[in-house]
N, C-alpha and C positions, 0 to 999 in steps of 0.2 A: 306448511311453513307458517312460523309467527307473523302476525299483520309487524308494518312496521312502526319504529317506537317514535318517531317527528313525520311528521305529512307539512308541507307549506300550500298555503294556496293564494292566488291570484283572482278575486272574485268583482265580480262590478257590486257597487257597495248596492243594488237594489234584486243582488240574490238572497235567494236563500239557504242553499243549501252549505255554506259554510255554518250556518247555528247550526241545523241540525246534525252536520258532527259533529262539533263542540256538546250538541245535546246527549249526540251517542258517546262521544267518548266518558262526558262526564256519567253516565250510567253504568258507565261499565261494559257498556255494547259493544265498544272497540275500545281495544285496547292500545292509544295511542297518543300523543300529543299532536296538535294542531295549529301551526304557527299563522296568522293572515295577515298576507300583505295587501296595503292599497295601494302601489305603485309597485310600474317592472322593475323603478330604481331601489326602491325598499327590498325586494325581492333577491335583486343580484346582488344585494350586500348585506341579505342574510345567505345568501348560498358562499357566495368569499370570506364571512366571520369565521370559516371551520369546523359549523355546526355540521353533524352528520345528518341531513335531510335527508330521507332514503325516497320521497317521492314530492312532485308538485303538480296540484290540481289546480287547470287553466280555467277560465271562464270563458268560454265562445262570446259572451255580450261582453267581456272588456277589448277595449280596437287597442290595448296595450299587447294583445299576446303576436309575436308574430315570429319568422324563423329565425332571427336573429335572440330572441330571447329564448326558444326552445332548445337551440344549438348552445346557447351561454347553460342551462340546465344540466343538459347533457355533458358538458366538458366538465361539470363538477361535480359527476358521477351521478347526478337524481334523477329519478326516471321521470319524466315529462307525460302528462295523465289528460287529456282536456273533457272536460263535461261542456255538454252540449246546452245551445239555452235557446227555449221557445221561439223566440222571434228574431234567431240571429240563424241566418245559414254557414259555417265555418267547413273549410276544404281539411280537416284536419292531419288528415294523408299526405297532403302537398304543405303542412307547416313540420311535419316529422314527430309528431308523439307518438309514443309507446303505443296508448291504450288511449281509449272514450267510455267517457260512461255517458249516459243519458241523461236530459236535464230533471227528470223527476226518480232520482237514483236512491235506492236504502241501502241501507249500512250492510244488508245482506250482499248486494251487488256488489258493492266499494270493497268488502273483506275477500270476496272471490277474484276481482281483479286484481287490487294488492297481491295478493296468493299469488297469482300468477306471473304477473309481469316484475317485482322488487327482486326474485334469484335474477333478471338480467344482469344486476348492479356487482354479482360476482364474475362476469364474463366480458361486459361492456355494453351500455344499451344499446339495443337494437332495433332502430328506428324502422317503421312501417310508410318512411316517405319513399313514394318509387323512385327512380331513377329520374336523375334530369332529361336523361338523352336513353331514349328505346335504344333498344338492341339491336332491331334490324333500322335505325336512324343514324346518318353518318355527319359528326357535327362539321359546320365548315371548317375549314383551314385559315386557321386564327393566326394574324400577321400582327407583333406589338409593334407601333413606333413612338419613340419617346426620346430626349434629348433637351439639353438646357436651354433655359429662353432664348429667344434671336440667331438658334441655329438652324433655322427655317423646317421646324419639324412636322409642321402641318403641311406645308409643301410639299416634301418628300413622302407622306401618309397620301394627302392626295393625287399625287405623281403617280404611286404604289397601286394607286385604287384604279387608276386610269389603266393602268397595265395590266393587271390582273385580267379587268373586263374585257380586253382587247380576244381573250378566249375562254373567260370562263360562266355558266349561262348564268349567275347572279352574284356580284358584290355588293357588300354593303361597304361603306364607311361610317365606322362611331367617332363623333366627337367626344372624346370621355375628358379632356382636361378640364381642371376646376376653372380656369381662365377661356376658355375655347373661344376660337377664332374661326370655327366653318362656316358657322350663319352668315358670318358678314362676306366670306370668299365666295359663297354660293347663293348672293344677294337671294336668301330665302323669305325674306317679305315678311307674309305672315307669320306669326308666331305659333308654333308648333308644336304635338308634345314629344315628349322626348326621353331621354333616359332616366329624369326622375319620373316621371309618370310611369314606367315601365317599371321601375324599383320599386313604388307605389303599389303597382297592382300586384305584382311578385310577392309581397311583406306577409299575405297572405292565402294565396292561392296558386297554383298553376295555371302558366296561360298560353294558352295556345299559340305558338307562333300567326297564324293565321290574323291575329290582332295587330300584327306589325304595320298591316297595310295601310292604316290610319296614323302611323307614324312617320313612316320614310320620306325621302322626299327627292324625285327625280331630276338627275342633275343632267348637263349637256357632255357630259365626259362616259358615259356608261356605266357606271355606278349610283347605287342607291346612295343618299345620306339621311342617317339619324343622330339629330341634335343632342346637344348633352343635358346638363342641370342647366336649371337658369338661371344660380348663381351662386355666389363662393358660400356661402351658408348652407344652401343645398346638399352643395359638391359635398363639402365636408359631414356634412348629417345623414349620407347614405348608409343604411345599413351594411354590413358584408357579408351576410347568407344571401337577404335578398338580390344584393346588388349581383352576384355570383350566379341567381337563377335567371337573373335577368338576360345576363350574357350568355347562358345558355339557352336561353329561348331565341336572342336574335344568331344563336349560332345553328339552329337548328333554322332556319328562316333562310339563310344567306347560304351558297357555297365556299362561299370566299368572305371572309370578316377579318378589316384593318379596324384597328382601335388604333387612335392617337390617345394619348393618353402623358401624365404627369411623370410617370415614370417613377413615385412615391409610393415606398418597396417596402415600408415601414408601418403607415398607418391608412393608404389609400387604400377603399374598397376593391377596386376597378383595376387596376394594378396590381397589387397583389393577387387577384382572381384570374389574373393573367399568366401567373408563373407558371400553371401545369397545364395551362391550356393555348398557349400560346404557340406551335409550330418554329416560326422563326422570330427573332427578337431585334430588332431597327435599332441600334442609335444614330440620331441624326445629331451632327458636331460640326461644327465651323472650322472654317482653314486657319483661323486665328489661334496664337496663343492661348488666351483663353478657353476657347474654344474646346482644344485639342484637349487642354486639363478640364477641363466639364465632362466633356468625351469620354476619359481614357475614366474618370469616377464613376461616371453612370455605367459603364460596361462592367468596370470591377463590382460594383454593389448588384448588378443583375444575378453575377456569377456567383456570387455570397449565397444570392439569394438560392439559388439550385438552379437558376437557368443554366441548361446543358451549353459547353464553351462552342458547340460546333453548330449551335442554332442562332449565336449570335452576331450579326450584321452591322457593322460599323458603317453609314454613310457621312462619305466626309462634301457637305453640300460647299458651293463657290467657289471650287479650289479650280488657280492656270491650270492649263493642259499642257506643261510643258516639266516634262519627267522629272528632273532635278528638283521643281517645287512638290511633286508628288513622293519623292525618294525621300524628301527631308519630314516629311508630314509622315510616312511609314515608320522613321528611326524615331520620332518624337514618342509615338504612339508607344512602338516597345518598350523604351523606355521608361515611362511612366507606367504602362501597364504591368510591367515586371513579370519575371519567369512563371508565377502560376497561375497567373491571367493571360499566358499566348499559347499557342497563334488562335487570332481570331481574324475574321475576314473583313476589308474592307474595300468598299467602291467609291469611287469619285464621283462626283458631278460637276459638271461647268457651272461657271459664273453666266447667268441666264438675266436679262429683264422680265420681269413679269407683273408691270404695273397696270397692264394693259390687260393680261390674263385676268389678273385679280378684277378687274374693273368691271367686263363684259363675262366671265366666269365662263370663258372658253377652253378648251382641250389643251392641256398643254403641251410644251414642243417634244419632240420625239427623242432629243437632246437630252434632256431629265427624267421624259418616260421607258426608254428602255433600258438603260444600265440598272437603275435600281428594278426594277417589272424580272429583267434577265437575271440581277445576282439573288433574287429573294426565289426566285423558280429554279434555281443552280442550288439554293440551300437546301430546298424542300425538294427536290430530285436524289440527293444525297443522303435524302433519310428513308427515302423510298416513299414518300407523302404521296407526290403527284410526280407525273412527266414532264421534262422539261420541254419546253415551249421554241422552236428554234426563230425567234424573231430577232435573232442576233447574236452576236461575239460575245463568249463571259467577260466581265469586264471585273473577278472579284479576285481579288490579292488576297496573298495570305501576312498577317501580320505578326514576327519571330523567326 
């Protein structure tokens, strides 16, 4: 096979070995052009101009390469290449390139791997990153809850988490919103790290679940908690490979993992990374007006989004216990959901105080832990996930 005709690379400006291809090519020694970028921003907007790049050489010593940028490579057909640099150790396996070459490479080596790995670019590349989750590793059973502000959807995530633990040997709970409010329900004190840190270490390597244990944080309800980002700049400047390896490390860590989360299906790392890994799908929605049309939107954009209709969980949190106000909350619901958003399921919760919970960061009442703990064990019995748990009466309606 012909070497190819544009190579780009990505080099820390105190390498070398970009001149000496520009030296080879200008000899003759290969026959190719050689575009350099000094930034990943330069880089992905010469891969978006249209240019046919058929290959990019990474530099191990730049902390700009990471899966996020080798994934952006790959979806624009160029095969991702990393050369290795003296005094940098890179996991290059665990960021997903094609090929490596070594940091003191000749034009001989560079033409034999070109040769080899650019016919991918006719089939689709084919990444040498392993698996996130072994074969014989069974990830936990991933609960999303998400729902619009002030419809107490941290409540209902940590209600969930309390219930779960009541029999299974490990939950976690993630704080994933950009806003989160665990820290303060779980008077956590010290500052802790958390899921940007875990994004962090991800960007470039695989990491051992086993490193969790310096993350979590033991709460008095039977579930673990890990913290989110530490702030809306953060939130928003997480990568989505990493962010997505991330979530499969603590899913490999936990048996059970609730994510509370934004519920932001569009441009959220953490959210989005949720849609095919999620089991069943929470929305938390108030008895209010309002409410109900936050509600009945967030369930419809899940649905958009490919969340299957039979994994999705409407909790309607503070609503009477007296049927008529629960009958009228039913008819709103179809209504606005319309014929190709029903039936989906939903349960109630009572109107509960919990200022007192909040305050001493105790267990909460048995009132709001079991209906939701019972209809999320009723979803996931239904798909053949887990077994259901008999701690009580199903309490899930069908909605249509």
């Amino acid at each position: 096979m012909s070497n190819p005709q544009l190579l780009a690379a990505l080099a820390h400006p105190r390498s070398n070995w970009p001149t000496a291809i520009a030296r080879w090519s200008t000899s003759g020694a290969l026959g190719l052009d050689l575009l350099t970028c000094l930034s990943a921003t330069e880089l992905t907007a010469a891969l978006a101009s249209g240019r046919d790049i058929d290959a990019v050489l990474l530099d191990g010593a730049s902390v700009q390469v990471d899966r996020d940028l080798v994934g952006s490579i790959a979806r624009h057909g160029s095969v991702p290449v990393g050369v290795e640099a003296a005094s940098v150790v890179t996991d290059w396996e665990a960021l997903g390139v094609t090929g490596v070459l070594g940091a003191d490479f000749d034009a001989a080596e560079l033409t034999s791997l070109l040769g080899r790995i650019c016919d991918q670019r006719a089939v689709g590349s084919r990444r040498l990153i392993r698996a996130s989750l072994d074969q014989d590793e069974t990830p936990a059973t991933t609960i999303s809850v998400c729902g619009p502000g002030g419809a107490g959807t941290s409540v209902v995530a940590m209600a969930l988490a309390q219930g779960m633990a009541q029999d299974a040997g490990s939950v976690v709970l993630l704080d994933g919103a950009v806003r989160g409010h665990l820290a303060m329900y779980h008077d956590v004190g010290d500052v802790i790290p958390g899921l940007g840190d875990l994004v962090a270490r991800s960007r470039r390597s695989t990491i051992d679940p086993a490193e969790l244990n310096d993350l979590d944080f033991a709460t008095r309800r039977g579930y673990r908690l890990i913290l989110g980002a530490t702030s809306v700049r953060e939130s928003h400047s997480l990568p989505q490979a990493a962010t997505a390896e991330a979530l499969d490390v603590i899913r490999r860590y936990a048996e059970v993992l609730v994510v509370d989360h934004d519920g932001d299906l569009v441009s959220g790392p953490l959210s989005t990374s949720l849609i095919d890994r999620a089991s069943v799908w929470v929305v938390a929605i108030d008895a209010g007006i309002k409410g109900i049309h936050d509600g009945a939107r967030f369930t419809a954009e899940a649905l958009d989004a490919g969340v299957p209709a039979e994994r999705v969980l409407l909790v309607c949190n503070r609503t009477r216990r007296s049927d008529p106000s629960r009958a009228t909350l039913r008819s709103q619901l179809r209504a606005l959901l319309g014929a190709e958003h029903n039936p989906v399921q939903v349960v109630f919760l009572p109107r509960v105080h919990l200022e007192g919970v909040h305050r001493d960061a105790v267990p909460f009442p048995r009132s709001l832990v079991d209906p939701v703990a019972t209809a999320v064990r009723q979803v996931l019995a239904d798909q053949g996930t887990v077994a259901r748990a008999p701690i009580g009466p199903t309490l899930i309606e069908a909605v249509g």
